[in-house]
FIMIDO-307947 format. One line per 2 residues: number of its first residue (from 0); their letters; for each residue x, y, z of N, C-alpha, C, O. Coordinates in nm, 3 decimals. Example, Ala and Ser with C-alpha at 12.3 -4.5 7.8 and 13.67 -1.06 7.14 Angstrom:
<nodes>
0	AS	1.319,-0.569,0.780,1.230,-0.450,0.780,1.320,-0.330,0.780,1.424,-0.332,0.846  1.285,-0.225,0.708,1.367,-0.106,0.714,1.290,0.003,0.787,1.341,0.114,0.804
</nodes>
This chain:
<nodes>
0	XX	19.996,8.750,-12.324,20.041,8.696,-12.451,20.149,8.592,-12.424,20.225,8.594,-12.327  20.147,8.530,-12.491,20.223,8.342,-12.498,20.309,8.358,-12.603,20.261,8.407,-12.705
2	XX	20.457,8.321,-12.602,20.524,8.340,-12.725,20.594,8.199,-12.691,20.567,8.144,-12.584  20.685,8.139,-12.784,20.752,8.006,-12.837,20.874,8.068,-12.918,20.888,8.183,-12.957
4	XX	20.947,7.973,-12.930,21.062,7.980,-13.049,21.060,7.854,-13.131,21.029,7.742,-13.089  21.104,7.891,-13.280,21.093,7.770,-13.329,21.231,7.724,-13.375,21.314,7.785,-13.442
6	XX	21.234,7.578,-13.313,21.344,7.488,-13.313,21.394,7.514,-13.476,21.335,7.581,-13.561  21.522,7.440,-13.490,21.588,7.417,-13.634,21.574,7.336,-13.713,21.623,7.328,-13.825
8	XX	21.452,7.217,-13.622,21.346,7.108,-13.691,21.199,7.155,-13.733,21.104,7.090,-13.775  21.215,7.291,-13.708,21.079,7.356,-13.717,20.975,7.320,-13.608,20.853,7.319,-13.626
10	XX	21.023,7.298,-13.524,20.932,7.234,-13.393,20.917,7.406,-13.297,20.998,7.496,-13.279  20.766,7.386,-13.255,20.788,7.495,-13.144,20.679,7.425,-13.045,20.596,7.339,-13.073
12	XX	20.707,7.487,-12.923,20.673,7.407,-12.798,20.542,7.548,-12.770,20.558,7.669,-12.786  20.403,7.462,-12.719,20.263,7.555,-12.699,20.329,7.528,-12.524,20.363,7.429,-12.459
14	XX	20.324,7.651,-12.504,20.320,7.671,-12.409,20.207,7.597,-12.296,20.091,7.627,-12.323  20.221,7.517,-12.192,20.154,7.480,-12.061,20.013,7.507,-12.039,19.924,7.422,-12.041
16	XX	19.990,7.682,-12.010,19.887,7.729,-11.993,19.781,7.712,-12.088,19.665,7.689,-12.053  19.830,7.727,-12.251,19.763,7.707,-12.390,19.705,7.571,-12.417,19.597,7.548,-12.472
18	XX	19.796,7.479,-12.368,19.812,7.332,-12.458,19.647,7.344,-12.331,19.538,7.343,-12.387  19.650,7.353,-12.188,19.532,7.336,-12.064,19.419,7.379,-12.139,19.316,7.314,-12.156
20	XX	19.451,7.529,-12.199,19.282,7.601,-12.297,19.250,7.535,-12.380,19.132,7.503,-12.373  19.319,7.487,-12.486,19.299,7.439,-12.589,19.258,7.248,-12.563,19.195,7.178,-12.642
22	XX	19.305,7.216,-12.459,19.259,7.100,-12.429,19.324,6.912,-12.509,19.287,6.795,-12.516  19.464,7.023,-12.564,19.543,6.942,-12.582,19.656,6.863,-12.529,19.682,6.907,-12.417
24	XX	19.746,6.749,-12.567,19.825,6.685,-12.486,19.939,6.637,-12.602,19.952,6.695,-12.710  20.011,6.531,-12.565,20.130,6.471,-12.602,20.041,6.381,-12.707,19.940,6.321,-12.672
26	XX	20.088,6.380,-12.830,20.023,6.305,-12.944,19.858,6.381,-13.002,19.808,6.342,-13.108  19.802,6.474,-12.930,19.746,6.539,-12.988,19.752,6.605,-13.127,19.861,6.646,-13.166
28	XX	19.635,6.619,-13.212,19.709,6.675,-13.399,19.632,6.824,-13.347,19.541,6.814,-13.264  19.664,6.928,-13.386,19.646,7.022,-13.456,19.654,7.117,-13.577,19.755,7.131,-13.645
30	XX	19.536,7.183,-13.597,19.504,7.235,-13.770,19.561,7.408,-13.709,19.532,7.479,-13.613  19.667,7.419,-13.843,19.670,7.576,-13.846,19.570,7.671,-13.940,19.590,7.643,-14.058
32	XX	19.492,7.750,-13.927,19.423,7.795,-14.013,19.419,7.912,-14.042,19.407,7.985,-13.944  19.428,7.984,-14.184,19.470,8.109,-14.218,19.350,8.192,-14.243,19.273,8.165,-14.335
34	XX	19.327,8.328,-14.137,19.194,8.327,-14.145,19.289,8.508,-14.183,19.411,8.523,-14.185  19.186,8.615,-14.205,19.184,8.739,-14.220,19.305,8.820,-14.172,19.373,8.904,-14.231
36	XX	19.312,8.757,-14.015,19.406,8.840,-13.944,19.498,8.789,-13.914,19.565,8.846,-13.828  19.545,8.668,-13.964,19.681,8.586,-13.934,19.645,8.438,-13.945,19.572,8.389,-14.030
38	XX	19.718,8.364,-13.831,19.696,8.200,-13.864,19.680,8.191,-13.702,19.730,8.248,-13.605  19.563,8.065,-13.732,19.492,8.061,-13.616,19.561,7.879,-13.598,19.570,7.804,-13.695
40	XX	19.595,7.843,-13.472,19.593,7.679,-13.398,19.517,7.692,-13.337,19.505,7.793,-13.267  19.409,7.565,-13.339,19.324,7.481,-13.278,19.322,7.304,-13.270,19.385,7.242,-13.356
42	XX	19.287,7.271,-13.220,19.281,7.123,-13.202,19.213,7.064,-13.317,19.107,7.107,-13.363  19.288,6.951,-13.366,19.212,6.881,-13.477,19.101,6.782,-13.470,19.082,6.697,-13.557
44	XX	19.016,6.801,-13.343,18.894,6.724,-13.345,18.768,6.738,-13.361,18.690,6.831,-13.342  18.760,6.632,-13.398,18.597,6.612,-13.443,18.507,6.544,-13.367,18.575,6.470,-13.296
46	XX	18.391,6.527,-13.343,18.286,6.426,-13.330,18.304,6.334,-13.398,18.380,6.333,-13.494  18.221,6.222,-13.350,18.240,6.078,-13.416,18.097,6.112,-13.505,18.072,6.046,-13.606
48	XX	18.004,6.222,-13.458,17.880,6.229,-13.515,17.886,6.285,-13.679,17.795,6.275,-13.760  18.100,6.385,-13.716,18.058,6.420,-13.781,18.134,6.361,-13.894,18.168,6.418,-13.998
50	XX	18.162,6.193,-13.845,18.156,6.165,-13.963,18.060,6.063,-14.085,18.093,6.008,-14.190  17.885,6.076,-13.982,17.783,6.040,-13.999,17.783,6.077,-14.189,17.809,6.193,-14.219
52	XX	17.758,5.993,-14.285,17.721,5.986,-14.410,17.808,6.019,-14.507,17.784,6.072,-14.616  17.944,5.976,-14.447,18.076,5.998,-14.561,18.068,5.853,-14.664,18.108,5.861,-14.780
54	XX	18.009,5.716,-14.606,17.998,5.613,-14.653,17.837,5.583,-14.670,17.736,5.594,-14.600  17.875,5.533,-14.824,17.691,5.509,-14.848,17.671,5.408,-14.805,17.773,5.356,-14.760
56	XX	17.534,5.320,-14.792,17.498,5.216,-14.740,17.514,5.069,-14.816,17.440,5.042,-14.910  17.570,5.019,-14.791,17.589,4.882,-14.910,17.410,4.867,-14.883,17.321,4.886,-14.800
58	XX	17.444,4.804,-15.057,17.316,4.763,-15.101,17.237,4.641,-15.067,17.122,4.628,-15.110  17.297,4.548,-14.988,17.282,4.429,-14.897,17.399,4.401,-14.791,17.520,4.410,-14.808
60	XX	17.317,4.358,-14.660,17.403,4.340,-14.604,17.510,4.267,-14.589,17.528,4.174,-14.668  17.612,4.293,-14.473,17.775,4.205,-14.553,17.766,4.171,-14.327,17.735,4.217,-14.217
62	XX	17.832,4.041,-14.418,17.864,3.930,-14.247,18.004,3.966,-14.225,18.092,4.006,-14.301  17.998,3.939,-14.095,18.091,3.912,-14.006,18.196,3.891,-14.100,18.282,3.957,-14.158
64	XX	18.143,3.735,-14.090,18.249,3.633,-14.235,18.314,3.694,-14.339,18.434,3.695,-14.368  18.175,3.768,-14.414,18.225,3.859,-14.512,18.355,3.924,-14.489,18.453,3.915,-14.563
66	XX	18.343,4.000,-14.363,18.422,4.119,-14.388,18.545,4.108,-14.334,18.641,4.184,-14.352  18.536,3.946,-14.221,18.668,3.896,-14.233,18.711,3.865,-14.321,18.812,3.933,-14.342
68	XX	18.693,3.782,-14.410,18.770,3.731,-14.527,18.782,3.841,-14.584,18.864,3.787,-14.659  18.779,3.965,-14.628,18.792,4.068,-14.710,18.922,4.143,-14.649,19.018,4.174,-14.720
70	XX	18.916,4.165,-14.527,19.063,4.164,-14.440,19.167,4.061,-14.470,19.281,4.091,-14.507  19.121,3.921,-14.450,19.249,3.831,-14.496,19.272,3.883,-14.692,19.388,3.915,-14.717
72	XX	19.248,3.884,-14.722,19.280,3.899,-14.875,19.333,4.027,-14.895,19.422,4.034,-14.980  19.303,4.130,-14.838,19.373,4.306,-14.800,19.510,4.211,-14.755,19.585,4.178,-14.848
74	XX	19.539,4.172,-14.635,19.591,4.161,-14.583,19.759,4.088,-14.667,19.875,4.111,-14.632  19.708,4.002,-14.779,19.803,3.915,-14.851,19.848,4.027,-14.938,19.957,4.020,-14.995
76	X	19.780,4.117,-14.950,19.865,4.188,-15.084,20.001,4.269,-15.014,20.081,4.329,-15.085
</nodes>
């Protein structure tokens, strides 16, 4: 068993061996999740696969051009 203390910024440090299992690093995000028997940390990643069909398909296609100029005009506000 792995224990931490938590700082007075609310910071606590994953222990070495954990951060190696879990397959995390420095700037890594992790999700706490409250399951039955307590609260579970895991790593906050995803596949790039799963964020397949969050955006529908424009109804014609959009250029290059397009979507630069749509950046410059984002960009002025």
């Amino acid at each position: 068993m792995a224990a931490s203390v938590v700082s007075t910024k609310g910071q606590i440090v994953i222990p070495a061996r954990i951060r190696a299992e879990l397959g995390v690093q420095a700037g890594s995000r992790v999700e706490f999740v409250k399951t039955e028997e307590g609260w579970l940390i895991k790593p906050a990643t995803l596949p790039v696969t799963a964020l397949k069909g969050i955006l529908k398909k424009p109804r014609k296609p959009v250029s290059v051009e397009d979507m630069n100029l749509a950046i410059r005009r984002r960009a002025r506000r």
